[in-house]
TIRO-513862 format. One record per residue (C-alpha): x, y, z; residue in one letter. Coordinates in steps of 0.02 Angstrom, whole numbers, padded with zeros to 5 digits, always signed. Layout:
% TIRO-513862
XYZa;...
END
This chain:
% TIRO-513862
+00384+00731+00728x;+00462+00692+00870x;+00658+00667+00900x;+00702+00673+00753x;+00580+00562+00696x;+00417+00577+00584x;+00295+00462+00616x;+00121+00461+00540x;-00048+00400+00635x;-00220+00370+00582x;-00313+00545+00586x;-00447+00609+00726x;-00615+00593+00629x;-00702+00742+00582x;-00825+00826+00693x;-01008+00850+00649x;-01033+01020+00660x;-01185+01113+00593x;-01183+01264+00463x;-01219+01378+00649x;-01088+01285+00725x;-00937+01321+00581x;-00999+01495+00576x;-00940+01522+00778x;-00790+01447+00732x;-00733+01543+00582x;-00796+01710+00671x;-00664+01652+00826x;-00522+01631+00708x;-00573+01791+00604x;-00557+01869+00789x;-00406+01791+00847x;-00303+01822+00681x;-00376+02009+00685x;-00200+02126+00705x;-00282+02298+00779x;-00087+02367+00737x;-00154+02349+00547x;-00326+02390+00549x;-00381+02504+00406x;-00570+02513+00349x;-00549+02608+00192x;-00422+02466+00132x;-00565+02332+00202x;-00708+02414+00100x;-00583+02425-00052x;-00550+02237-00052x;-00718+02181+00015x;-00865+02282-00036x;-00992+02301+00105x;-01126+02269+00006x;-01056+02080+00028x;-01057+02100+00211x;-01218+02024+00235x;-01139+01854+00173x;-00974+01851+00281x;-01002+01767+00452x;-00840+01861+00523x;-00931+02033+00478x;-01033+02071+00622x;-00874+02069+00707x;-00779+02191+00600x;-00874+02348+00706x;-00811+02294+00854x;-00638+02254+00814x;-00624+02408+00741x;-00684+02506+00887x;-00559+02416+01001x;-00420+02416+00858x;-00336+02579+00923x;-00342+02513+01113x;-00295+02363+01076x;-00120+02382+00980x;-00083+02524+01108x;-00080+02386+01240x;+00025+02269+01128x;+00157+02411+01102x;+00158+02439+01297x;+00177+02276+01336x;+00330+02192+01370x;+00413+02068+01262x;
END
């Protein structure tokens, strides 16, 4: 869209990426979209049982994030606009 103006174009082509390779990339994104403002890990376990854990690529991140998650949204709320 551009100038008032959609126009639509043949598509980039998919990359090859490996079942390693789409794990990195989901556990980014899981990172990136992580608010530390909203972290609550009785609310997590509620609607994700741990015992599932072992199957999500984005939870050997979870730890961390929480660990940080109080830092974190401190510095966002100090920040300026």
């Amino acid at each position: 869209f551009e100038e008032g103006r959609l126009r639509f174009e043949e598509g980039a082509a998919r990359p090859e990426l490996g079942p390693d390779d789409a794990d990195a990339l989901w556990r980014t994104y899981f990172a990136s979209v992580f608010d530390p403002a909203r972290a609550n890990p009785s609310r997590m376990l509620a609607e994700m049982p741990r015992r599932w854990w072992a199957r999500m690529p984005e939870a050997a991140a979870i730890p961390d994030l929480l660990r940080g998650a109080e830092a974190a949204a401190r510095g966002r709320a100090e920040a300026p606009a």
